[in-house]
N, C-alpha and C positions, 0 to 999 in steps of 0.2 A: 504494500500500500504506500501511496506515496503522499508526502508530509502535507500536499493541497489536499488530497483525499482524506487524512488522518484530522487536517483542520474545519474541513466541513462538516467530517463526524460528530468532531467536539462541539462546532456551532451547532448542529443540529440538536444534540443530546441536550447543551443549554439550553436552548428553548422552547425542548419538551417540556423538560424540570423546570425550568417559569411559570409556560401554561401550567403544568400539572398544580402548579403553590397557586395561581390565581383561582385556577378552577377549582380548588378547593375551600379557598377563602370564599369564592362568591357563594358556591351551595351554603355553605357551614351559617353563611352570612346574610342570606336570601336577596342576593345579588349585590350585595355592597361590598366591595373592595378598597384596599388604603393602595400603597406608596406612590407610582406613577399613574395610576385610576382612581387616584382621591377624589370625591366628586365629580366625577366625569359619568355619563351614562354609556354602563357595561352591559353587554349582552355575550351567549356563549354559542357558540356557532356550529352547528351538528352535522359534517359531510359526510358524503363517501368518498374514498378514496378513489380515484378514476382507474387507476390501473387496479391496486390492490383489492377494492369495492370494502376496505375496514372503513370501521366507523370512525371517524376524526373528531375532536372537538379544537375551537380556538375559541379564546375569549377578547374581545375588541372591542371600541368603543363604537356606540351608534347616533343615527342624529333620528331625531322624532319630530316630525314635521309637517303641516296638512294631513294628519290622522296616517302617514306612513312612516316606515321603517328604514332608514338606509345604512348600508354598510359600506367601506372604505379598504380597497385593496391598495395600502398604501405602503407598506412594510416597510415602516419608518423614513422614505424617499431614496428605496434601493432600485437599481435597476432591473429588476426582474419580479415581477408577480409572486405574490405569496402562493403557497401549497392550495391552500383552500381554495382559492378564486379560482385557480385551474379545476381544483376537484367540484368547485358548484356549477363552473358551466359543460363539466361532462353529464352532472346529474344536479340539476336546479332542484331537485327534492332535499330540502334541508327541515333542522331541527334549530327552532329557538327557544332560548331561554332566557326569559329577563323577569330581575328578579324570583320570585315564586311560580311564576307562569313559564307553562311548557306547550310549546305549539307544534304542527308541522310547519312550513310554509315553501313556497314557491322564489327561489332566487333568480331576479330578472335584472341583470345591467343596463344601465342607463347608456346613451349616448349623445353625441351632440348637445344641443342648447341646455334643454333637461339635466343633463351629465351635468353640465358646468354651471348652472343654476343652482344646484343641489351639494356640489365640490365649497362650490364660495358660500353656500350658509355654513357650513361644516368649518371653512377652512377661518371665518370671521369670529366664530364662537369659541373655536381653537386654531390658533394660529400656528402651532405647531403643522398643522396639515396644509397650511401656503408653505411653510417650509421643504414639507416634504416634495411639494407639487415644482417648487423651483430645485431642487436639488437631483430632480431624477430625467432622464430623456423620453419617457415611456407618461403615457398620459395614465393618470391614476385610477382605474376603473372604482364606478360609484354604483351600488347591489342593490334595489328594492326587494326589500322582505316582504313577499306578498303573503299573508296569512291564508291557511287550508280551509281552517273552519267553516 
């Protein structure tokens, strides 16, 4: 194995052991989490794995907005897509969770004006996400949680 592959491992492994301390603080917590999601609204994000078809969780922040849900595949303003984003548009069938409430719902990306309509409320109420939106080449996909029920 070679020492880029042995470093990816390690990144990877970290932040499963993240998610895993967050996702556990939000259940234990009924959705409230501290250090970098002090007050931020957290949700936990329920895929499949597109090749694997395992069940994934990530926990992220969401924006709640005209009665929807949206998510942010921003991975801190890296150039490449997080896991999940790829794994919800193999299978848009997802699970949310926010706070106490457990739903299915339907994951549907936004584009164009919509996209960027929806980026800039997101990105004014936390500005960390204009950051991330200027630091990467890759436009930041923006996910409607459409609810199953």
């Amino acid at each position: 194995m070679s020492d880029e592959e042995t470093s990816k491992d390690d990144a990877a492994k970290a932040t499963n052991d993240w998610n895993a301390t967050v996702i556990e603080e939000f259940r234990a917590n009924e959705g409230i989490v501290g250090g970098q999601f002090q007050g931020a609204p957290v949700l936990l994000l329920g895929t499949t794995g597109a090749r694997t078809h395992a069940k994934r969780v990530n926990p992220m922040m969401y924006l709640s907005v005209e009665g929807s849900i949206y998510v942010f595949a921003s991975k801190a303003g890296a150039d490449t897509n997080p896991d999940w984003y790829h794994n919800l548009v193999a299978d848009p069938v997802v699970v949310v969770e926010r706070g106490t409430e457990k739903y299915k719902a339907t994951a549907s990306p936004l584009s164009g004006e919509e996209r960027d309509r929806i980026y800039a409320i997101q990105a004014e109420r936390y500005p960390g996400f204009a950051e991330y939106q200027e630091n990467t080449k890759r436009t930041i996909p923006v996910v409607e949680l459409i609810r199953a029920d």
